[in-house]
C-alpha positions as CSV (number, residue, x, y, z in Angstrom):
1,X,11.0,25.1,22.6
2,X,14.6,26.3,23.6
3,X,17.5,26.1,21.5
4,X,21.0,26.1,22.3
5,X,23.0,28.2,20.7
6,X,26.4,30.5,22.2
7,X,25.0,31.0,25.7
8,X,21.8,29.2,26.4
9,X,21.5,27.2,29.1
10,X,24.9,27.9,30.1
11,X,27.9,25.3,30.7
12,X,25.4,22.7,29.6
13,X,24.7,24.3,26.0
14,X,28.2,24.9,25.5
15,X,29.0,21.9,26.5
16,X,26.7,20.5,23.7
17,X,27.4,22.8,21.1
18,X,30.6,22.0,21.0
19,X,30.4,18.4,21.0
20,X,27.8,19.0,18.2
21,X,30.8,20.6,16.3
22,X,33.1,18.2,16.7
23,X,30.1,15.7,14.9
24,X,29.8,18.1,12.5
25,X,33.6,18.1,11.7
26,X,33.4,14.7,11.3
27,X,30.5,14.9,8.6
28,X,27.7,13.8,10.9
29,X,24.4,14.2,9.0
30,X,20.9,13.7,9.9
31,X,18.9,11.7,8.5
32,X,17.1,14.2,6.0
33,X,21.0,15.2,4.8
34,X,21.7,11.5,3.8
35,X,21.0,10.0,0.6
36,X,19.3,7.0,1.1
37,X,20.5,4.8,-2.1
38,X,21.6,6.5,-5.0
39,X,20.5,4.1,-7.7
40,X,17.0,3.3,-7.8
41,X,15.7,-0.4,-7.8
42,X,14.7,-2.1,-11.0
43,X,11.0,-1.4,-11.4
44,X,9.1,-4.8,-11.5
45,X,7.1,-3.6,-14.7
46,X,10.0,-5.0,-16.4
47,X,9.5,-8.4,-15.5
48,X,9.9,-11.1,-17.3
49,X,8.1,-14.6,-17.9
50,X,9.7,-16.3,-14.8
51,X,11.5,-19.3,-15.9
52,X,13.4,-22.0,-13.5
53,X,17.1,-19.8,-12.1
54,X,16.4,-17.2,-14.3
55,X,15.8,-13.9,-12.1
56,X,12.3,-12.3,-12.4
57,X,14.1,-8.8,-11.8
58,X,16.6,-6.9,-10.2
59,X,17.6,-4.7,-7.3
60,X,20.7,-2.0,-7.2
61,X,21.9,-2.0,-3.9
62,X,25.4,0.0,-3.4
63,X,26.2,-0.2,-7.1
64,X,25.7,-3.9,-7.5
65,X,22.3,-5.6,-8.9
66,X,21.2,-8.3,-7.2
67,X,19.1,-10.8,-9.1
68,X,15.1,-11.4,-7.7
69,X,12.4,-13.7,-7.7
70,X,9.0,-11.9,-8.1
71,X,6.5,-12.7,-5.0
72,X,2.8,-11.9,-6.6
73,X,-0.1,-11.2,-3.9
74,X,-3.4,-10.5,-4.6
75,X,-3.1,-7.0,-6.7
76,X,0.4,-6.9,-5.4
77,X,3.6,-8.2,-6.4
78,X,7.5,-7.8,-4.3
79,X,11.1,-8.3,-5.5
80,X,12.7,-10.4,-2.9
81,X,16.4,-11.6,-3.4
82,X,16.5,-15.1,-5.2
83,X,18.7,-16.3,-2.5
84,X,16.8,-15.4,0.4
85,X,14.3,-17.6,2.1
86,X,10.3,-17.2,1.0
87,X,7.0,-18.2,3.1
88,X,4.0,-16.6,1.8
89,X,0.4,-16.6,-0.2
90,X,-2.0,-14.2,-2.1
91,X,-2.4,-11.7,1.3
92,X,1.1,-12.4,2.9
93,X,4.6,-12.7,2.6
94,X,7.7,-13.1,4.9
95,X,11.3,-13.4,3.3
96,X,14.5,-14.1,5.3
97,X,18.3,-14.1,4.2
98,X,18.5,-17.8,5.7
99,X,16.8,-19.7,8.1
100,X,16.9,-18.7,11.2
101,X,17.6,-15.3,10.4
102,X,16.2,-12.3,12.7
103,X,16.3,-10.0,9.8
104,X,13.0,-9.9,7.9
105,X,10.7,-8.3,5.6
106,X,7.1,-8.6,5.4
107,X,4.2,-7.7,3.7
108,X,0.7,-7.8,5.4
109,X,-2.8,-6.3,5.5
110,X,-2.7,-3.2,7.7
111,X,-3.4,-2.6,11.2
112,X,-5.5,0.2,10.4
113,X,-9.1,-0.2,9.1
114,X,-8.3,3.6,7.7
115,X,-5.3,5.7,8.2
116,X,-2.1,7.7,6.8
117,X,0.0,7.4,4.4
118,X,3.8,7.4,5.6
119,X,7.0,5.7,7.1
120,X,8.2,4.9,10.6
121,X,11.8,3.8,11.9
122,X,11.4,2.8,15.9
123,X,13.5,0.2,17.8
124,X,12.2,-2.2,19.9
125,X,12.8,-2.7,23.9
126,X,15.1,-5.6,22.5
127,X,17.5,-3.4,20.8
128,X,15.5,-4.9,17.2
129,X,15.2,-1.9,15.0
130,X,11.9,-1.7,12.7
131,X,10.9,0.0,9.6
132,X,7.4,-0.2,8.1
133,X,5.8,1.3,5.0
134,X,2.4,2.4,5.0
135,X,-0.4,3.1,2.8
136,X,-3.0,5.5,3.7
137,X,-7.0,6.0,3.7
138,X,-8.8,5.0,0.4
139,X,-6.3,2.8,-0.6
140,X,-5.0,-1.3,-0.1
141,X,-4.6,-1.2,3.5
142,X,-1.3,-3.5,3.3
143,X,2.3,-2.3,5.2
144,X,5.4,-3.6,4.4
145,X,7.5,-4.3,7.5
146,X,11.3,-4.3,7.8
147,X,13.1,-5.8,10.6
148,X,16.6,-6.6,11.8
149,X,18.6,-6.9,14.8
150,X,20.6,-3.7,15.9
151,X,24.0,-5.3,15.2
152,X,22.8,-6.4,11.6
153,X,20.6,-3.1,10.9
154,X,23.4,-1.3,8.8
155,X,23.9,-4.7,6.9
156,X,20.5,-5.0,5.8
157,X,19.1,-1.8,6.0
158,X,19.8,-0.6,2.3
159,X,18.4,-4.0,0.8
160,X,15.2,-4.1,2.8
161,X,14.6,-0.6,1.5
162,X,15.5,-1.6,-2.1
163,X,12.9,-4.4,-1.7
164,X,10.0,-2.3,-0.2
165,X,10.2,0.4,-2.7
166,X,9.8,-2.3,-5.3
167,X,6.1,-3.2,-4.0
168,X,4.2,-3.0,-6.5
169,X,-0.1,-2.5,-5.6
170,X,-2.3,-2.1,-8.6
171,X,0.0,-1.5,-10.9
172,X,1.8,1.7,-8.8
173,X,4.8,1.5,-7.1
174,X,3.9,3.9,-4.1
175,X,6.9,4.0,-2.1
176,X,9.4,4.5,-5.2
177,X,9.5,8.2,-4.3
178,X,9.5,8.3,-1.0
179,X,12.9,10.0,0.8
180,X,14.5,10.0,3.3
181,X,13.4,7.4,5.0
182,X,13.3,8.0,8.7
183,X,16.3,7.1,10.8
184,X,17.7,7.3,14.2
185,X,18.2,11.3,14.5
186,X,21.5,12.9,15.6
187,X,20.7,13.5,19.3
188,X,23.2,14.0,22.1
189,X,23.1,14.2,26.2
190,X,25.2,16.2,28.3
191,X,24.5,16.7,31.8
192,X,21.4,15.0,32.1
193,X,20.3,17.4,29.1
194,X,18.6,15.9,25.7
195,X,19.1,17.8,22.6
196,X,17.9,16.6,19.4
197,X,20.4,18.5,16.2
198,X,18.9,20.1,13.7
199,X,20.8,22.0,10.5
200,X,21.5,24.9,12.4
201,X,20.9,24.6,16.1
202,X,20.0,22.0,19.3
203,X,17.2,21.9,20.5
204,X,16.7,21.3,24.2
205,X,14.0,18.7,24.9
206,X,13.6,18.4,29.0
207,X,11.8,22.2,29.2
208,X,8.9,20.4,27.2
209,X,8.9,17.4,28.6
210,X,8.6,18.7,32.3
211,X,5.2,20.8,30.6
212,X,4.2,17.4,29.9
213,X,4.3,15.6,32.6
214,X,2.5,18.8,34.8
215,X,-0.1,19.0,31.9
216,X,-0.9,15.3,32.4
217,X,-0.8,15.1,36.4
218,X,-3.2,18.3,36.0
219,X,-5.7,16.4,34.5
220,X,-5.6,13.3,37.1
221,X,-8.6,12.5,39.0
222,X,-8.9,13.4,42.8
223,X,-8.8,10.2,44.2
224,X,-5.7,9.4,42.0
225,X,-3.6,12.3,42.4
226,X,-4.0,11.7,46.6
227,X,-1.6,8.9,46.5
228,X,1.0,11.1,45.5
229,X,2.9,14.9,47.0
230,X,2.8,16.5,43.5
231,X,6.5,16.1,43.2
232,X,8.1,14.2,40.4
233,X,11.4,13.4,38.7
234,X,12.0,12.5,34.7
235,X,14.6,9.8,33.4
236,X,17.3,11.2,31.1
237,X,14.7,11.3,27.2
238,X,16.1,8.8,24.5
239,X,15.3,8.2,21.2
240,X,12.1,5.9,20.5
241,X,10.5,6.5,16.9
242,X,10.4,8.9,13.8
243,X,8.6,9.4,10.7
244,X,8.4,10.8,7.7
245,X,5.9,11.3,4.6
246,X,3.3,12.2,6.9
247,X,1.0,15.2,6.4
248,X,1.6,17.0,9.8
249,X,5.2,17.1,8.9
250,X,7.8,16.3,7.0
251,X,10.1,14.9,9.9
252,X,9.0,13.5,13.6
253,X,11.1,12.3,15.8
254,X,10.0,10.8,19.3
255,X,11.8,10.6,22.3
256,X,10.7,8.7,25.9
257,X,11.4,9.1,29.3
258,X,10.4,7.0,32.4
259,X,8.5,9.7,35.2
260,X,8.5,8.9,38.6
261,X,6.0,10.3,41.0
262,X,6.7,11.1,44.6
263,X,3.9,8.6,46.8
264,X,2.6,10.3,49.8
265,X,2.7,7.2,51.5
266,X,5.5,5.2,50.5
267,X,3.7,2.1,51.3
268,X,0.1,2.9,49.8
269,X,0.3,3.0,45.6
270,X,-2.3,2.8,43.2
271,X,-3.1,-1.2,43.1
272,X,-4.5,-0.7,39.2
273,X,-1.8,0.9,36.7
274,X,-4.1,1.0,34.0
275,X,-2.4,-2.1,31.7
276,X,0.9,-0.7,33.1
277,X,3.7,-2.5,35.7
278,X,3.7,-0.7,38.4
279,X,7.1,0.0,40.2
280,X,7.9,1.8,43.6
281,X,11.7,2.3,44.2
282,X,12.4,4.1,47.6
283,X,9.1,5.9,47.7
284,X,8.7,7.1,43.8
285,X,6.3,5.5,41.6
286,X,6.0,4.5,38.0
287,X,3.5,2.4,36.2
288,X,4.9,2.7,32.0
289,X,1.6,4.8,31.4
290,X,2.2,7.9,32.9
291,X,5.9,7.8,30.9
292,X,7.0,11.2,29.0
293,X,6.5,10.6,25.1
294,X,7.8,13.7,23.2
295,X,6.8,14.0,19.0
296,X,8.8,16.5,17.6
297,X,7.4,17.6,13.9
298,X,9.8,19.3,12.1
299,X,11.3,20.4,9.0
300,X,15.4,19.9,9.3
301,X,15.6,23.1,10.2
302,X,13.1,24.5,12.7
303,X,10.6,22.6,15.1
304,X,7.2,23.1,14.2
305,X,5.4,21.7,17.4
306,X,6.1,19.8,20.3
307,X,3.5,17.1,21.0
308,X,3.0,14.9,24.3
309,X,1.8,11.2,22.3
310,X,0.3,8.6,24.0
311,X,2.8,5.8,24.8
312,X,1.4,3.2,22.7
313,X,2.3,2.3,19.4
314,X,5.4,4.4,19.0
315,X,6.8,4.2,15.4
316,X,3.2,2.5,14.0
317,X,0.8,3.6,12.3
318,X,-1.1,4.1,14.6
319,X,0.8,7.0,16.2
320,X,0.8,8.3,13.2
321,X,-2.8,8.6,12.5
322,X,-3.1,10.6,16.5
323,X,-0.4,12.3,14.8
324,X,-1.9,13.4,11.9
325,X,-5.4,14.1,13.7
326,X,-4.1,16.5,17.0
């Protein structure tokens, strides 16, 4: 893993260094530097006897207390804004501002049978960013989902995290604690260069995801690595997922780049992509499967270790739990 610091990588790494201290200047922090919410929400062990437009309990979202209605599950229970929309039973729930709305939050069994314990923060190929809290092996598989279009995000974000730290699961409130959440990292390109900022130094992501993509080309088959010269190219890496509250790290971030490969024949390509699209564009091939996924498990400060993740699931549990287990 290279970092860029006075002289590394020449023009390029000054180039980014010093646009990293310009951010800097202007009190840029990452995610692990920012407080999430400084007052805590009202814990729903307070509740009262729910009575007809009296609130059941309330959040404190940027010094204001917002009055809630109490949505009980089965051995769960969610503070949900008394003005905002509700549709759900004993195993679900889905809450909206109004109707119509593309922000929501929702609570729902897992998707693992067994898994980890943590937090995710991806966006979605429609620009929709995502936050979901998880609950880990030997406990109620449920998650609690947060969702909201990329233009609404900083509206909302601060509520929907209000209202998932109040959930409530035999009688514990297990994401009370939990901070920071996981956002978008501070990450710049320059030059065709991706480097993800930590506290003290950039770190330059393309080295590792060029021993990626030669690790995984390695281990193609014979017959599959004939359609193509060996040669390759990498899109410019952007930011896909992160984590945190897992137990290989405190902080992962994951960052994606389309690979194209070089076809020997320009006119021969695999027919099956594997569940993939396949895509030729003057001779180079891509199929969404054979794309550059880079985790990078870290601690604010220094990178711990660089993994190549499979493509699917970015920002879900189940990323997490390959995660957590390689």
């Amino acid at each position: 893993m290279e970092k860029l610091k006075t002289k590394t990588m020449g023009y390029i790494a000054a180039g980014v260094v010093a646009l990293g201290a310009v951010g800097a200047g202007l009190g840029i922090t990452q995610p692990w530097k920012q407080d999430e919410e400084p007052e805590p929400p009202a814990p729903p062990q307070e509740v009262q006897t729910s009575q007809p437009g009296r609130p059941d309990g309330y959040l404190t979202v940027g010094g204001k207390q917002i009055p809630c209605t109490l949505h009980e599950g089965d051995g769960w229970s969610i503070l949900v804004p008394q003005e905002w929309r509700i549709d759900g039973d004993e195993t679900h729930l889905a809450a909206v501002p109004e109707l119509g709305s593309s922000v929501e939050l929702a609570v729902g069994p897992g998707s693992l049978e067994k898994g980890p314990r943590g937090v995710s923060c991806y966006r979605d190929d429609d620009g929709t960013m995502n936050r979901i809290f998880f609950l880990g092996e030997g406990e109620k598989q449920l998650e609690v989902s947060c969702r909201a279009p990329e233009d609404q995000w900083e509206d909302y974000k601060f509520t929907l995290a209000a209202m998932a730290k109040s959930f409530t699961v035999d009688g514990e409130q297990p994401f009370q604690a939990w901070s920071p959440l996981p956002e978008e990292p501070q990450w710049q390109m320059a030059d065709g260069v991706t480097v993800l900022w930590l506290d003290k130094d950039g770190v330059a992501l393309d080295g590792e995801a060029g021993k990626a993509v030669k690790a995984k080309m390695q281990a193609w088959d014979t017959d599959y690595r004939s359609y193509f010269t060996g040669k390759y190219r990498i899109e410019p890496l952007s930011w896909k997922a992160s984590y945190t509250n897992l137990d290989c790290a405190p902080y992962v971030d994951i960052f994606v780049g389309q690979v194209r490969y070089e076809l020997a024949d320009p006119a021969k390509a695999p027919a099956d992509a594997g569940g993939g699209v396949n895509s030729v564009v003057n001779g180079w091939y891509s199929n969404g499967i054979d794309d550059v996924c880079l985790a990078v498990l870290h601690d604010g400060e220094s990178v711990k270790a660089v993994k190549s993740t499979p493509s699917v699931g970015l920002g879900r549990p189940s990323n997490a739990a390959w995660l957590n287990e390689n």
